[in-house]
N, C-alpha and C positions, 0 to 999 in steps of 0.2 A: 444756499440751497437747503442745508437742513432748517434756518431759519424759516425757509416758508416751509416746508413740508409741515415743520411744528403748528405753524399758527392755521394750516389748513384741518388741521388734526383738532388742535384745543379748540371744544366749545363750552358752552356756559356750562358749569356744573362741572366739566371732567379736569379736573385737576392733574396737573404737571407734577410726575414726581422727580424726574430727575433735569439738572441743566445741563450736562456734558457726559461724557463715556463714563456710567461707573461710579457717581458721586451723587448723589445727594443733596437739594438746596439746605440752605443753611434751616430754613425755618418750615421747612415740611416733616410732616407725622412719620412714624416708622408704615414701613408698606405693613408690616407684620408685628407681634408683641417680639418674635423671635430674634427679629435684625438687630438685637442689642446681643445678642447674646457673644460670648468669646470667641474669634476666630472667625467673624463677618466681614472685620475691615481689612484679613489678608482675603477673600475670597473676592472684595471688591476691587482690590488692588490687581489682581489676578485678571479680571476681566477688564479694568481697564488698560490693561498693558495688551489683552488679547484684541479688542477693539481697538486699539492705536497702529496696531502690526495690520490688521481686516483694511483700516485705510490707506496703510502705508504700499502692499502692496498689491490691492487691487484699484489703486486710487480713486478720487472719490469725482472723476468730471463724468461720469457716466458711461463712457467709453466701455469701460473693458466690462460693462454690465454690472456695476458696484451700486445699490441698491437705497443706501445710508443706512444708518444705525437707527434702533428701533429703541424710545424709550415707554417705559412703562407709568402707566394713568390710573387714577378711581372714576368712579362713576357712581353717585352717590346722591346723585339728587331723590333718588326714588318715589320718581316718578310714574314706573311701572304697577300696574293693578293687580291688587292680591290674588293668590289663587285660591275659589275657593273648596269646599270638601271633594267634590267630584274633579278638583284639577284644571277648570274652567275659570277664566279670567272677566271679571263682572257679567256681562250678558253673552256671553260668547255660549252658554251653554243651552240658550236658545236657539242657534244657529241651525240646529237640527230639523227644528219646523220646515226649515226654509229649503231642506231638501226632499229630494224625490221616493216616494215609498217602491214598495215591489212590484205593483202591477207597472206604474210606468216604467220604473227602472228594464221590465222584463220585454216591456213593449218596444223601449229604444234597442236591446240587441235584440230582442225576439224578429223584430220585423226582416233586419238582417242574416238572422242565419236561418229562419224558415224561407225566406225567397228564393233561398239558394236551391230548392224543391226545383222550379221553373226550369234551373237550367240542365237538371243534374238526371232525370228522369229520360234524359235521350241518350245523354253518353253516357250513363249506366246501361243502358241497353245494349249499346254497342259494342260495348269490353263483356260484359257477365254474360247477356239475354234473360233466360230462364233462371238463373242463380241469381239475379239482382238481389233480392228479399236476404240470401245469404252473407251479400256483400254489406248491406246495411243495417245486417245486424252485428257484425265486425264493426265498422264503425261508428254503431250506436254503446257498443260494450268499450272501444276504445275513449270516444266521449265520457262514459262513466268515469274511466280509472283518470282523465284531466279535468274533471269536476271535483275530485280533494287534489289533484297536484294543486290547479290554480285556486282552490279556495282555502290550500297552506299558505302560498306564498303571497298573496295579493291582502291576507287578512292580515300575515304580520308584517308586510309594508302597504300599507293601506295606501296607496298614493297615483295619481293619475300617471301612464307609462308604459303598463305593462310589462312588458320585457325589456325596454330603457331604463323601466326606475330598476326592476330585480335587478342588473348588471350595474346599474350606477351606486347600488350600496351593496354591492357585495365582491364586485371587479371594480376594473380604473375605467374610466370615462371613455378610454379611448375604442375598449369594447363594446363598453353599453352603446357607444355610437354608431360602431360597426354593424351592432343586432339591431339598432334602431332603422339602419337603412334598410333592412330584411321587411320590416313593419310600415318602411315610408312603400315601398314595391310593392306590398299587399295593400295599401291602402290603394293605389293605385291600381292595380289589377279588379278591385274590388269595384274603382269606379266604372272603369271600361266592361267588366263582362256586365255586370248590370245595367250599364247601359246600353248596348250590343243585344241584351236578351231581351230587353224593353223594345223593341226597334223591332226584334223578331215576331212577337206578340203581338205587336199592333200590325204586324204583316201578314197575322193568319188572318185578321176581319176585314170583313168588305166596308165594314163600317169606315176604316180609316183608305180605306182603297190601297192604291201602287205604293208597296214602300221601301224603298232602298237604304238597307242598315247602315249604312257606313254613315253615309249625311244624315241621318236623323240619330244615330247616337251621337254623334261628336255636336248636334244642335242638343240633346237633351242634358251633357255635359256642360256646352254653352249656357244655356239657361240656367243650371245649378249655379255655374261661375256668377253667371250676373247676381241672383238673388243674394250669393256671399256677400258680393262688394257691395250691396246694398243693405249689409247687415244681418241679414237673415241667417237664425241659426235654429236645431230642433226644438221643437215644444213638444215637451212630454204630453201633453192634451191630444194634441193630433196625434202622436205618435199611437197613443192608447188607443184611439178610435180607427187607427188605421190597422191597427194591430187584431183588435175585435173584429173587423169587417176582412179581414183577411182566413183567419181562422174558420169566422162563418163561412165564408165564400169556400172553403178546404173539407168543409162537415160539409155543407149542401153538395159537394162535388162526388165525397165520398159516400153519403148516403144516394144518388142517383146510380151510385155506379153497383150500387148492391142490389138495388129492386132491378138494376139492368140483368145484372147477371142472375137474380132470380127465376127470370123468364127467358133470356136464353142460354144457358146454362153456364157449364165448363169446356165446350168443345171447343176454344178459341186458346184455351191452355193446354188444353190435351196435344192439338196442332203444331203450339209453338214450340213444345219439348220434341217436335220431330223436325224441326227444322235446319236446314240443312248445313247452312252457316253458323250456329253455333261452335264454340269452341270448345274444348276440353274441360273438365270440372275442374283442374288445377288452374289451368291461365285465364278461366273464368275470373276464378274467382278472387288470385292474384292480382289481374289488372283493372277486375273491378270492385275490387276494393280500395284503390286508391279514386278510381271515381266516385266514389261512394263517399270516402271523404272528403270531395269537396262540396256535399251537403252538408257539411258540420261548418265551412270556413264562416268565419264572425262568430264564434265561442269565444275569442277574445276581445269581444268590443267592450261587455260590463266591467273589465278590467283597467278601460282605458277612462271610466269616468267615476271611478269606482270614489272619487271624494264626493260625488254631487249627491250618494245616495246614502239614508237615513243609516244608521249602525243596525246591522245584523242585517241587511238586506240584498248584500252581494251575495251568499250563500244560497239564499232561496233565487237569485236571479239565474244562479248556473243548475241548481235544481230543477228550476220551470224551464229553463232549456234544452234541456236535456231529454226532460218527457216528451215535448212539442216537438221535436224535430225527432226522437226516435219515432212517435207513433205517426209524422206525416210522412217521415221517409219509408221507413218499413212498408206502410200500408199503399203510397200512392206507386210505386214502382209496382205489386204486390196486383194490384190493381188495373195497369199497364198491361200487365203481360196478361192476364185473364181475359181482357176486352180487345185488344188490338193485336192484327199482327206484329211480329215483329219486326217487317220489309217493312211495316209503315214508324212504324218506332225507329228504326236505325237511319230510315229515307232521309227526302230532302225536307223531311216538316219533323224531323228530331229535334229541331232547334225549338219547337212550341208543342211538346209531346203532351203539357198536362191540358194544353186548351184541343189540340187532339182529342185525346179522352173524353173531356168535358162536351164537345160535340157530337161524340158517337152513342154517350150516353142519355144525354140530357140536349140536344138539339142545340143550333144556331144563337139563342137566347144564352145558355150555359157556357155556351165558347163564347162569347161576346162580355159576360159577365167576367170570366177567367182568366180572358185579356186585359180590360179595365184594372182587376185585381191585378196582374202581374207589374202593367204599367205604375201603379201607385205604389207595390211592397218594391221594386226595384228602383224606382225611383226616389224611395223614401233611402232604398243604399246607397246610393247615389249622392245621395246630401251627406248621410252618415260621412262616407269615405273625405267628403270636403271639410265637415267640422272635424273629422279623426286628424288629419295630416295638419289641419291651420294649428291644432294642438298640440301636437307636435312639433312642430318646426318651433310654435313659440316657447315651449319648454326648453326643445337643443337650444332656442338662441339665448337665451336664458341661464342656461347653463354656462354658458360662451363653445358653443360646440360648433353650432354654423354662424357665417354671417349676420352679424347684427340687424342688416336690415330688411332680415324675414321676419322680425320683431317691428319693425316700423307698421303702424294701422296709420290708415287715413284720417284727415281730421271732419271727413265730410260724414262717415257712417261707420269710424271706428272699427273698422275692417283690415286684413292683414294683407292686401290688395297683391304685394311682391309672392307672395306665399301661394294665393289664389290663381293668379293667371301663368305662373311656372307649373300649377300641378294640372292646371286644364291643358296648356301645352304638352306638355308630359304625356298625358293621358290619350290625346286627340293621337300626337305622333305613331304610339303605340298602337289604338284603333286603325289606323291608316296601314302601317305597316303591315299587321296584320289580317288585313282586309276585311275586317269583322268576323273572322271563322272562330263562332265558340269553343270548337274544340280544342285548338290552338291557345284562344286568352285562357281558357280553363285550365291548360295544363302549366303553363305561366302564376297563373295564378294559385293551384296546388304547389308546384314549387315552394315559391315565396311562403303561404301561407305553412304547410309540411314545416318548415325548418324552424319557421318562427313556433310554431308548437314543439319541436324536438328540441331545440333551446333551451326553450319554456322548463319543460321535463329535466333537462342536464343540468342548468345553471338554478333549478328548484332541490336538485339533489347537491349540485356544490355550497347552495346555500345552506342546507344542514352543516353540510361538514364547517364549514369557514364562516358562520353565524349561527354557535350552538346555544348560546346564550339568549337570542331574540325571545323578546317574548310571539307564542304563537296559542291562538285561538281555536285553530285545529291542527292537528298532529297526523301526516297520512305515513304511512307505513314505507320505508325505503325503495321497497320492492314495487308498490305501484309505482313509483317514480320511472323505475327501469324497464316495468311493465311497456309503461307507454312511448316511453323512449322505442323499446322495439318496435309496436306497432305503427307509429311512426314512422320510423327507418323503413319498414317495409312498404308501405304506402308508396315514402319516396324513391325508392328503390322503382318498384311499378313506372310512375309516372316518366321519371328517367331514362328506361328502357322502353317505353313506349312512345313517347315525344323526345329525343336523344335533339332534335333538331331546334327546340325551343331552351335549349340550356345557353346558345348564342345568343337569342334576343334576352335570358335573365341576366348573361355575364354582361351584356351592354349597360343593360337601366341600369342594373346593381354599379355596376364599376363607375357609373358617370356620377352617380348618386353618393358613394363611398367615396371617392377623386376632391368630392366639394367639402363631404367633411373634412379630409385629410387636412386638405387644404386649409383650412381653418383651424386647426392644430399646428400647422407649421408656421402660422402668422409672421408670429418673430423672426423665426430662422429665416424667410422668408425676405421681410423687410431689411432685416442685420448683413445678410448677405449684399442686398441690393445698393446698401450706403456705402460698403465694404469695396465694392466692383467700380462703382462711380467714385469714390476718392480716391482708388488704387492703380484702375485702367483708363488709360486716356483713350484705347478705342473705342471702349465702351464708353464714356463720357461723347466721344465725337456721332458715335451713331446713335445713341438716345437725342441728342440736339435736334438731330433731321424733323423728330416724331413729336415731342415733349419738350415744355421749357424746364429746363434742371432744374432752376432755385424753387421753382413751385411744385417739382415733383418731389423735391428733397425736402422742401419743407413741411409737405403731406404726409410723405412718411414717418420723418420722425413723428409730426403730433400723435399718428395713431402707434406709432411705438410706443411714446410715451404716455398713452393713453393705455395700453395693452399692459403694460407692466406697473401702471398705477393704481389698477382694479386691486381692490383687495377682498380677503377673503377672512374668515372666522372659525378658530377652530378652540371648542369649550371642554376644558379640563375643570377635573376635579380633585387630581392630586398633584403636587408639586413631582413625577416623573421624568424625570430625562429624558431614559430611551420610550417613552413613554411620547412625548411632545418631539423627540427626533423620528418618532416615525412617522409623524403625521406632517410633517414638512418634508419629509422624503417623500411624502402621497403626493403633497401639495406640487413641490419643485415637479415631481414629473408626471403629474396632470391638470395641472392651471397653468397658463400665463398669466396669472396675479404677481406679483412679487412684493405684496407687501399684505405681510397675516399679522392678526392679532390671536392672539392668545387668549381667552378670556376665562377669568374664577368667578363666578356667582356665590359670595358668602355671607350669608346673617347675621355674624358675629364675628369681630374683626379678628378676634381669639381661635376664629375656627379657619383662617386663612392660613396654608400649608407651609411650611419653614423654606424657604429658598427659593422660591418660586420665584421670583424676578430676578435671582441671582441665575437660574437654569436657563433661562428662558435672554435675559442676556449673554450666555455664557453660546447659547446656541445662535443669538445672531451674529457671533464671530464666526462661528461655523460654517455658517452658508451667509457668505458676504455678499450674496445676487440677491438675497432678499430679504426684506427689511421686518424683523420679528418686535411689535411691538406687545407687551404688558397689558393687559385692563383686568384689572378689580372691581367690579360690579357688586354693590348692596341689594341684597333683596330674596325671594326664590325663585331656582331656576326653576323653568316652566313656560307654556305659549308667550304668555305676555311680557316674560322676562327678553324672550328671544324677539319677538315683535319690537319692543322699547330700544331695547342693543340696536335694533337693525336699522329704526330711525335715528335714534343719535349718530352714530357712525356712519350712514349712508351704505350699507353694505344689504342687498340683497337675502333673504331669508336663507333660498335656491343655494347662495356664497358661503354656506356656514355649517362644520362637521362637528360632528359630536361620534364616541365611539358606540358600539353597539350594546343598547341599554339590557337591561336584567329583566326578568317577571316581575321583581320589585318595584319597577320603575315607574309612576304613577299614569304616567303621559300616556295617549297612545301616539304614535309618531304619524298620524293624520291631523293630529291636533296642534304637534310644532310647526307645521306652517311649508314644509319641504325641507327641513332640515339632513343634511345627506347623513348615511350613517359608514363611515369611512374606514375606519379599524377594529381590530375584536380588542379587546380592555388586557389578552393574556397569551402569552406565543404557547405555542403547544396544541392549539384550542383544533388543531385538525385531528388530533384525536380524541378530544373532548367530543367532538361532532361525530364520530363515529359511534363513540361509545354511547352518547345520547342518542343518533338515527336509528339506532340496532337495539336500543332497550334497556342499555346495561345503564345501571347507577353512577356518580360521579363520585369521583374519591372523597371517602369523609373530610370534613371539616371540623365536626365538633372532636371533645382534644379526650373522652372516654374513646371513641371508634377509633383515632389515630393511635393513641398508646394501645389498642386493642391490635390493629395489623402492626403496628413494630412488634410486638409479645410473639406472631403471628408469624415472622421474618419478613412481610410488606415494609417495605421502605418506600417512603415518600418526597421527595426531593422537591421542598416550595423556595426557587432565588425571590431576594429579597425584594427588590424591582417589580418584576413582574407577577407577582402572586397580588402586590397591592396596587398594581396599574389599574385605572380605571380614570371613567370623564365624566362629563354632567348627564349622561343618559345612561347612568346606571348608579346603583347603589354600592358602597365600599362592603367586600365579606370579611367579617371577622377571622383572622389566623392565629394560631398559637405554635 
């Protein structure tokens, strides 16, 4: 068994260093200059006697989950391409052409979170009436203060995710999945009201004649599904022009609505402030503010594609969004209540109130126009929400988070087919269920979307404190962080207490959705159990026969067990640490079912390879006998291409591979390594390191005048020896005295 593992492992170039637990071939090089040194051949003896014990009793048939012994390799061909001044690996630093600037970038979320005008203009009315304008400018000032949350946190993990990748380097997987189902729910909420509001729009024109919402959203749905499976994904081109003809069509609406009210005044506002159904200025403006917020939902779409777009360009995207949806929100509600009653704004045609307007101001031709327009920007969310989720699912699967074969595409059009017609399913159900009443998906929809931004905000302040080292490109102030948390919580609060009966239909989707991840976390346990019950219970053996043949159920199992725990994974060190590299297989063992890591040193100079490293890193695959700790030493710089090279030799996935969390020195940006996760902080303590840094204050001296200055001072500084020098390949070592 160990013999094939080995020859599955050695390929050309990567040299074998050891032939047995502990030893050394006769005619191989030292892994290091130091392994000559006094007192190496009782350290090797030491581990070979701890790996003899690791076989002896957890045995080595696989049964009781015994992993084998991990030996350590070079890799040395260097073959990897230099990096050069800017960090970039031969033409890789062209790569930038090849993405999207700011007007498109602003145009793929922009179209999404301005449509959300269309639906948001009625049930504002409903909740506020006459305070609407006050609700949205609440929500437009809340926007402000998550335009530096997410442009701290999204700049210094620049990586496609959102709120899966923030929790995936900065918590264990198991949450980042958890919050990712919050994000699969919004994508999904996203598809159905935009499709439901498109339905409604084309039902205020005579143009499209009788139209019943329910079957023509769940066809307009329909039809997105197809175009997927046939390949179809956003062009920034269309997107742009769809974007511009939107805006125009939102200026021509709002400039007729101004010469309207030129000539017949204000007496239609004067009216509605006497009107008799209005509510109080407190629960106005309480419940509709959370309506108000869900004219903002899709502020996190540029988050989610944030590698496709050029450097420096996400910042100006949540900039331009931020002005575009405050001055359309503000001004069309603003505008609402001056021109229309309010019996007609709350009635049965709330559901298309801006193409309302558009025909009381500007005639038949303008409502007709502003249907058209809603049809296209809604339906342009409508694809969004199908490329957001396919991107997701293939990420989780990617990750090993859900089922592998939501990662399976067609060989006909390259499509993610399993992923597409569960989310049109999904989608349709929920449409039905809820009978198409906007107001309903809407509050469904705020739900989901509310928590995934309060997340957003919490786990962007736990990211200071527990990644204070990151390098970041903007720095926002703690207090916005908490800011927005509140105004958040308040929204959801609203929403909660005004739809109390839609919290059913989110614990359904959410829990079926979360049930599936789980599910794919407990794989093993799952499987281990099942081999466990069938070789131990013969009733359970007699009643599985009825349904399944045994040997062919048993022997499917194991392959993907054995498939499950043969994944392997990568995690790149820089110092020869112990508790250093044991806490990263403590990450490992309890959020992978990989069980077999490699360890990897990227050094230039065989003299700069750290003393005992293979001797730790064996000593640690005693330690945890489930899984199998192999050695490599890599020639070359660490860098994109270093980790690209590794990834093909070894067959290990980019997504499969940790590095701890790099310095400002670090040259890299970690958009450039490829999805490299970023798994531990390099120093324990570092939660009040994070505090000290989110709040302003300085980090303790380092140079050795400012340290002998507070001991003189009575400051005492306490550096253990271990972790003051723990650090990996995505940071720089600090000098200590």
């Amino acid at each position: 068994r160990e013999s094939a593992a080995i020859a599955q492992t050695r390929n050309p170039n990567i040299r074998l260093l050891t032939s047995d637990a502990g030893s050394y071939d006769e005619g191989a090089h030292p892994v290091s200059p130091q392994d000559t040194a006094a007192g190496t051949g009782q350290v090797r003896d030491f581990i070979r006697a701890s790996r003899i014990n690791s076989m002896k009793y957890c045995g080595s048939d696989g049964a009781s989950g015994y992993a084998g012994m991990g030996f350590p390799y070079t890799l040395d061909d260097g073959s990897a391409e230099p990096e050069n001044a800017h960090g970039h690996a031969g033409n890789e630093g062209n790569e930038d052409s090849h993405k999207i600037g700011e007007l498109p970038s602003t145009a793929i979320c922009g179209n999404d979170i301005t449509a959300s005008c269309f639906y948001v203009v009625g049930e504002l009315s409903k909740n506020a009436g006459v305070y609407s304008p006050i609700c949205t400018l609440l929500s437009s000032f809340t926007l402000f203060c998550f335009r530096s949350i997410y442009g701290e946190v999204v700049m210094a993990l620049p990586l496609n995710g959102g709120i899966y990748n923030l929790l995936l380097n900065s918590s264990t997987k198991r949450t980042a999945s958890v919050a990712a189902c919050l994000t699969i729910l919004s994508y999904t909420a996203t598809g159905v009201v935009s499709s439901v509001s498109a339905a409604d729009y084309l039902s205020c024109s005579p143009l499209f004649g009788e139209v019943h919402t329910v079957p023509v959203a769940i066809g307009i749905l329909f039809f997105f599904a197809l175009l997927m499976l046939m390949g179809m994904a956003e062009s920034s081109v269309v997107a742009s022009g769809l974007f511009v003809f939107h805006l125009s069509t939102l200026f021509i609406l709002g400039a007729f609505s101004v010469f309207f009210l030129q000539d017949a005044g204000l007496g239609q506002l004067y009216a509605n402030f006497l009107w008799e159904k209005q509510p109080s200025v407190a629960k106005s403006i309480f419940f509709g503010f959370s309506s108000a917020m869900l004219g903002v939902s899709g502020f996190e779409t540029s988050a989610n594609f944030v590698e496709e777009q050029k450097p420096g360009v996400f910042p100006k995207t949540l900039t331009n969004m931020w002005i575009s949806v405050s001055i359309i929100n503000i001004l069309l509600p603003t505008l609402a209540i001056c021109v229309l009653p309010l019996d007609d704004l709350v009635g049965e045609k709330s559901a298309f109130a801006v193409a309302l307007l558009a025909e009381r101001v500007g005639g038949p031709l303008l409502r007709d126009i502003v249907a058209i327009d809603a049809l296209l920007v809604l339906s342009g969310s409508v694809l969004t929400s199908y490329v957001g989720v396919c991107g997701l699912f293939q990420r989780m699967a990617g990750d090993r988070c859900l089922p592998e074969f939501f990662s399976i595409k067609n060989s006909w059009r390259g499509s993610p087919h399993y992923t597409i017609l569960i989310f049109f399913a999904v989608c349709a159900s929920m449409c039905v269920l809820l009978d198409g009443d906007i107001t309903l998906l809407g509050a469904i929809y705020s739900i989901s979307f509310l928590l995934v931004m309060g997340l957003f905000a919490f786990c962007g302040l736990w990211m200071k404190l527990t990644r204070p080292t990151l390098p970041r490109t903007i720095n926002t102030h703690p207090m916005m962080f908490v800011l927005g948390l509140i105004l958040v919580a308040t929204a959801f609060t609203a929403v909660v207490l005004l739809h109390p009966e839609m919290l059913t239909y989110f614990y359904m989707y959410y829990g079926i959705t979360t049930f599936m991840v789980m599910t794919t976390f407990a794989r093993v346990t799952i499987f281990s159990t099942f081999l466990r019950l069938v070789s131990k219970n013969r009733l359970v053996r007699r009643t599985l026969k009825l349904f399944i043949k045994m040997d062919v159920a048993q022997k499917w199992v194991k392959s993907k067990l054995d498939l499950l725990r043969s994944q392997g994974v990568v995690y790149y060190t820089k110092n020869a640490s112990l508790s250093q590299i044991n806490r990263a297989l403590q990450y490992i063992e309890e959020n992978e079912e990989a069980r077999w890591v490699r360890v990897v040193h990227v050094y230039q100079d065989q003299k700069d390879i750290p003393q005992h490293l293979v001797e730790y890193v064996q000593l640690l695959d005693c330690v945890y006998p489930r899984i199998r700790v192999d050695c490599i030493l890599a020639k070359g710089e660490f860098g994109p291409s270093m980790v690209q090279h590794i990834s093909k030799r070894i067959s290990v996935p980019v997504n499969c591979m940790f590095i701890n969390c790099p310095r400002k020195s670090f040259k890299h940006s970690l958009d450039r390594m490829g999805g490299v996760r970023v798994i531990l902080n390099s120093e324990k303590g570092s939660l009040l390191d994070g505090i000290r840094l989110s709040m302003g204050s300085p980090q303790a001296p380092t140079d050795p005048d400012a340290v002998r200055s507070r001991l003189r001072n009575g400051a005492v500084t306490f550096l253990g020896g271990a972790d003051a020098a723990e650090s990996s390949e995505g940071e720089e070592p600090e000098q200590t005295h």
